[in-house]
C-alpha positions, 0 to 999 in steps of 0.5 A: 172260076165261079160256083154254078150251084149251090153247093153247100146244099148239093153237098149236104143233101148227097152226104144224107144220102151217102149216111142213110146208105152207110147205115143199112150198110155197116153193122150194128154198133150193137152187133158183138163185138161192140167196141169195133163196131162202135169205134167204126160208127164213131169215125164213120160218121163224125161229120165228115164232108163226103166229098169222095162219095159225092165225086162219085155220085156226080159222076155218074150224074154227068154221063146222064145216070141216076146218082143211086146207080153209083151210091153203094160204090160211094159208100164203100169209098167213104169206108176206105176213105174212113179207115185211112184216116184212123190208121193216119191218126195213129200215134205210129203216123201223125199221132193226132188227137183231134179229128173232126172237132172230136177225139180221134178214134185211138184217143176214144178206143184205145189204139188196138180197137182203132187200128182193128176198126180201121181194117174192119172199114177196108173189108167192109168197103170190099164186101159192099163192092163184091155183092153190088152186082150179085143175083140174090140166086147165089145165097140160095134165097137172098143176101144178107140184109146189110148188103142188100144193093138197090141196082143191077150193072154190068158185071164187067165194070163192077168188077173194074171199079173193085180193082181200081179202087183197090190199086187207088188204095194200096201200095201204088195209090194212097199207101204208097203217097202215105209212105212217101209222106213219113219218110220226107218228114224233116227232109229236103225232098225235090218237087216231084217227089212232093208231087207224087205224093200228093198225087198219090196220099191223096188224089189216087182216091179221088180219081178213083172216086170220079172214074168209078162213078161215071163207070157205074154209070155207063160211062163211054171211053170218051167220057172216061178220058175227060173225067180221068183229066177232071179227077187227076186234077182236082185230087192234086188241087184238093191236096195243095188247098189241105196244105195250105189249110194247115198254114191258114185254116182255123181250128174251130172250122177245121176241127183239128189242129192246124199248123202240125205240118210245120211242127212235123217238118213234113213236105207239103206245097206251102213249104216247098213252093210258098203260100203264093205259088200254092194258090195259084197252083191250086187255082190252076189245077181247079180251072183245068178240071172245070175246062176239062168237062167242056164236053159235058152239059149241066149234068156235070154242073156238080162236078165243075162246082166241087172243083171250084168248091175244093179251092175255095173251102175253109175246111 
């Protein structure tokens, strides 16, 4: 399972795109209030990966589109994405301190401000979503300048990504898993409900981002069946590699404390399964989404790398 590109700088150069975006997106941090529009900047853009966004993007670059046609779909993850991660950081949750190398945003603003930032960056992720196919006519002459989207799509699979991504982050998606994961803190809980959390804290959004990509790039069914199998498989393998970053990862590389999962009591592969068996499952996960895009030619070359990339990383 090798990496055909590089991506390093594949993934650098669409987080520049995905941050240059969220910023003619986002509200001012000057806008009143300050302090939750300040405390939404601070985590948005803490230095994060962008790696749903950049799912996205290279989806839509597999079924043969431009990758812009996907953008303000990506950035409206990498909100959700944003949001979930201050609400997880919450001392009612993980009660996290650090996160990205930086103070958490409840360390930063106080927990009212961060849990407030936190709903802020959900609704924004909607409202981006809600105007990407909106004639201008609507508003009477023009919508607001910090929503203005570049392309026009179907009006039909705009509206299907909205509610996919919804479902992916609601209470049978990421909240669900989320759930799942606070209350098996300090159990013994079977293997598949390891696996539906996993599936759903984390790979629901994934999946989201895959499908929603290719769909705002034209994707036909057949493609959507492949790439449903593709984004199924690298969420779970993205999950198995976080866990077991808890058990081998660096804290300077990760920018948070590692081995919380152990101290928590918290189910995760590495403890049910073994640091072993998680590799190869990771493994295996990762080389089933890469045959899965056998169909696809080198415009899926980003996506076979990210799964590859997501297996390999070291934060």
């Amino acid at each position: 399972m090798a990496i055909t590109l590089d991506i390093k700088q594949y993934m650098a150069s669409k987080a520049e795109m995905v941050n240059k975006r969220l910023k003619e997106l986002l509200v001012r941090e000057d806008e009143y209030p300050q302090s939750v529009h300040k405390a939404m900047h601070y985590s948005l853009f803490a230095g994060g990966k962008r790696l749903r966004p950049a799912l996205a993007l290279a989806s839509s670059e597999a079924v043969g589109a431009d990758c812009a046609k996907a953008i303000d779909v990506a950035c409206a993850i990498e909100c959700i994405h944003t949001y979930s991660l201050i609400h997880d950081d919450l001392p009612a949750i993980d009660n996290d301190d650090l996160r990205r190398g930086a103070p958490t945003c409840h360390k930063a603003f106080g927990e009212a401000i961060a849990i407030l930032a936190g709903d802020a960056l959900l609704t924004t992720a909607f409202e981006i979503m809600a105007v990407i196919n909106m004639p201008s006519r609507v508003f009477g002459g023009g919508l607001p300048s910090h929503v203005l989207s570049g392309g026009q799509t179907d009006n039909g699979r705009a509206l299907q990504v909205i509610s996919e991504i919804a479902r992916a982050a609601g209470s049978v998606g990421m909240i669900g898993g989320q759930v799942v994961d606070i209350e098996s803190e300090g159990k013994d809980i079977s293997f598949p409900e390891l696996e539906y959390m996993h599936i759903h804290k984390t790979g629901a959004l994934m999946l989201a981002s895959v499908r929603c990509g290719a769909l705002m790039g034209g994707a036909s069914d057949e493609d959507m069946i492949a790439l449903t199998r593709y984004g199924e498989a690298v969420g779970l393998a993205f999950q198995i590699a976080d866990d077991l970053l808890d058990v081998e990862g660096s804290q300077l590389a990760m920018g948070k404390h590692t081995g919380a999962d152990r101290k928590k009591g918290k189910a995760t592969y590495p403890a049910i399964m073994g640091v072993q068996e998680s590799k190869r499952r990771a493994t295996e996960l990762a080389d089933r989404a890469i045959s899965s895009l056998e169909g696809f030619g080198n415009g899926a070359g980003a996506l076979r790398s990210i799964a590859a990339y997501i297996v390999s990383r070291d934060r």
